[in-house]
C-alpha positions as CSV (number, residue, x, y, z in Angstrom):
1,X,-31.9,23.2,15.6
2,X,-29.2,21.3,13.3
3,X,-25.8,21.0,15.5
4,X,-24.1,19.3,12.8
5,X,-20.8,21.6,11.1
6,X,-21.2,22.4,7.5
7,X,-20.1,19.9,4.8
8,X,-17.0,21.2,4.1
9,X,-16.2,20.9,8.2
10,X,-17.4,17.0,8.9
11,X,-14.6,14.5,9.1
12,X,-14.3,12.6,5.9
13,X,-15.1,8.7,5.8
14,X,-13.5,6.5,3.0
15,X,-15.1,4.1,1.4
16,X,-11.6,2.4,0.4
17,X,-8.4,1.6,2.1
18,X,-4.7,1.9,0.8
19,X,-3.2,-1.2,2.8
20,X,0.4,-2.3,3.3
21,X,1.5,-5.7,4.1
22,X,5.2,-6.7,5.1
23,X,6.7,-9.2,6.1
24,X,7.3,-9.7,10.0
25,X,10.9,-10.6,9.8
26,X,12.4,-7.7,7.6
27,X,14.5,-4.9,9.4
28,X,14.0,-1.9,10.4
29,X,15.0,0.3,7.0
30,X,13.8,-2.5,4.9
31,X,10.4,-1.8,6.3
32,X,11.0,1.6,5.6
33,X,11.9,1.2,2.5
34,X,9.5,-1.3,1.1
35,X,6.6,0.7,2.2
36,X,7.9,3.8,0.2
37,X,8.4,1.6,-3.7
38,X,4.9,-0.2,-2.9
39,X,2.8,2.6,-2.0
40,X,4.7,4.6,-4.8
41,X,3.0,2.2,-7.5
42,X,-0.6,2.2,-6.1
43,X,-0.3,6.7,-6.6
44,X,0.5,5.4,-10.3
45,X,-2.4,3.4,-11.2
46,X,-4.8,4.7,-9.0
47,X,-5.1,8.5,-9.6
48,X,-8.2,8.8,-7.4
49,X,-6.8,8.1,-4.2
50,X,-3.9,11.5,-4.8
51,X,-5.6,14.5,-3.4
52,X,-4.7,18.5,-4.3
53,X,-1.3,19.7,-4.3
54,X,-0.4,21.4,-0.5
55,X,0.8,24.9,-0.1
56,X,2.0,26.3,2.9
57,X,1.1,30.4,4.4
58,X,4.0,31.6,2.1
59,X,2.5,30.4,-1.1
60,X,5.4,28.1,-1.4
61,X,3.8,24.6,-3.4
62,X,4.4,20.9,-2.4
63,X,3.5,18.0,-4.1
64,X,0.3,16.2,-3.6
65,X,0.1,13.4,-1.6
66,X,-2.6,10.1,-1.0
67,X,-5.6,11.7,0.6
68,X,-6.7,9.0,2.8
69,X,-4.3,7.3,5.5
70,X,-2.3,4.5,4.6
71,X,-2.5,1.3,7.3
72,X,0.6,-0.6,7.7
73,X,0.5,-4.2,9.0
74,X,3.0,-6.9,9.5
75,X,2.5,-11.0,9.3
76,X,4.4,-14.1,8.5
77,X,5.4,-15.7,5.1
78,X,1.9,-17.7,4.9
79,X,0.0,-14.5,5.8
80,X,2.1,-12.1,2.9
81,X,1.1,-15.1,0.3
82,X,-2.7,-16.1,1.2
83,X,-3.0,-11.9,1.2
84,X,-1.5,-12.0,-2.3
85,X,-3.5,-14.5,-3.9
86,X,-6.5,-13.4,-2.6
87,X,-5.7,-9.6,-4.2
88,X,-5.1,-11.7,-7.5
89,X,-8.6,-13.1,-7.3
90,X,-10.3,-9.9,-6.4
91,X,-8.5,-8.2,-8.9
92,X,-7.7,-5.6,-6.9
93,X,-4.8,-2.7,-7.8
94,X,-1.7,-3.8,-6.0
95,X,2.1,-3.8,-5.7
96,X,4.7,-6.2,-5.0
97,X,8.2,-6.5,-3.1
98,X,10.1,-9.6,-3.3
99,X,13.0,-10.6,-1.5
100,X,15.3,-10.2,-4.6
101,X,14.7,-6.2,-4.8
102,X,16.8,-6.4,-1.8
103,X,19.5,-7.5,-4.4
104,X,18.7,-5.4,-7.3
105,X,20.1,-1.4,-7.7
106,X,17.6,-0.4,-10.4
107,X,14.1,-0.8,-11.6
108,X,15.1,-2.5,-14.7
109,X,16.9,-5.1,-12.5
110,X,13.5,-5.0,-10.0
111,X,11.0,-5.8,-12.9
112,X,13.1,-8.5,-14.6
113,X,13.6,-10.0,-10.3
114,X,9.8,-10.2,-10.5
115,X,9.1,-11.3,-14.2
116,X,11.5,-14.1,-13.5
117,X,9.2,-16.0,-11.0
118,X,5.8,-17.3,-11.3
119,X,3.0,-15.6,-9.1
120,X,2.5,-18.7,-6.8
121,X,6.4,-18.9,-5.9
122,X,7.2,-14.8,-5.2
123,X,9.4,-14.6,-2.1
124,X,6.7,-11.9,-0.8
125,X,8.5,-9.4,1.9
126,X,5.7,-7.1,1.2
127,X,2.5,-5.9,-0.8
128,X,0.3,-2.8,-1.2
129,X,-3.5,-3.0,-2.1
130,X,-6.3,-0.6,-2.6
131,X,-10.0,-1.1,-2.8
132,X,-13.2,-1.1,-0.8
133,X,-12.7,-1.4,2.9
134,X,-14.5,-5.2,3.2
135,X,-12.4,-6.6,0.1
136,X,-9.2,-5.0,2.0
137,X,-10.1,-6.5,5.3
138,X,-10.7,-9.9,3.9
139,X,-7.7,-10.0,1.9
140,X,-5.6,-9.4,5.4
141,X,-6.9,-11.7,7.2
142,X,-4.3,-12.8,10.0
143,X,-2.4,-9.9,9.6
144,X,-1.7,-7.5,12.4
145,X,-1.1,-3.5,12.7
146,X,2.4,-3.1,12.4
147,X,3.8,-1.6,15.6
């Protein structure tokens, strides 16, 4: 006798993980808020990992959202920039936050922040990354869960 529920009733199992790195010494709403812009860029290059639209019992529709967790974790300066290079040389999808966005009030002001400094000397407060779990794992390597 098979016990197992139907297909459509087992608990899914990804393949991939949407990770976010920050910085351990930013504050409270920066946290916040550079979670939010990194994980907003991965949604854009990475249709994939967007699942269905929601809709609640009154038929009223909501926007679609990532349809596997997102796993937040926190570590020093050295951590954020081994992590980075090491998503450069996978070449995996990823975002970036730099302490100068903190600066900044628009996105033309964020991109030119960015463009203005080479990839080895960002001042990293946070990054985003998506691809298969082991890549993921490796790249955060001394990182912890955030809290």
């Amino acid at each position: 006798m098979n016990t197992e529920p139907p297909a459509d009733q087992q608990p899914v199992r990804f393949d991939t993980k949407i990770a976010v790195l920050l910085r351990d010494d930013l504050e409270t709403w920066q946290r916040l808020n550079v979670t939010a812009f990194l994980v907003s860029g991965l949604g854009t290059q990475v249709p994939e990992v967007i699942g269905a639209p929601y809709e609640d019992a009154d038929g009223t529709p909501y926007l679609p959202m990532f349809r596997q967790p997102v796993l937040v974790f926190e570590g020093g300066k050295e951590t954020l920039t081994a992590a980075h290079t090491k998503a450069l040389q996978r070449a995996l999808p990823r975002a970036v936050f730099t302490a100068d966005l903190f600066a900044t009030g628009n996105d033309r002001d964020n991109r030119a922040a960015v463009k203005a400094v080479g990839s080895g000397d960002l001042d990293l407060v946070g990054i985003a990354v998506h691809g298969p779990k082991n890549a993921v794992d490796k790249i955060l390597k001394g990182a912890r869960m955030h809290p």
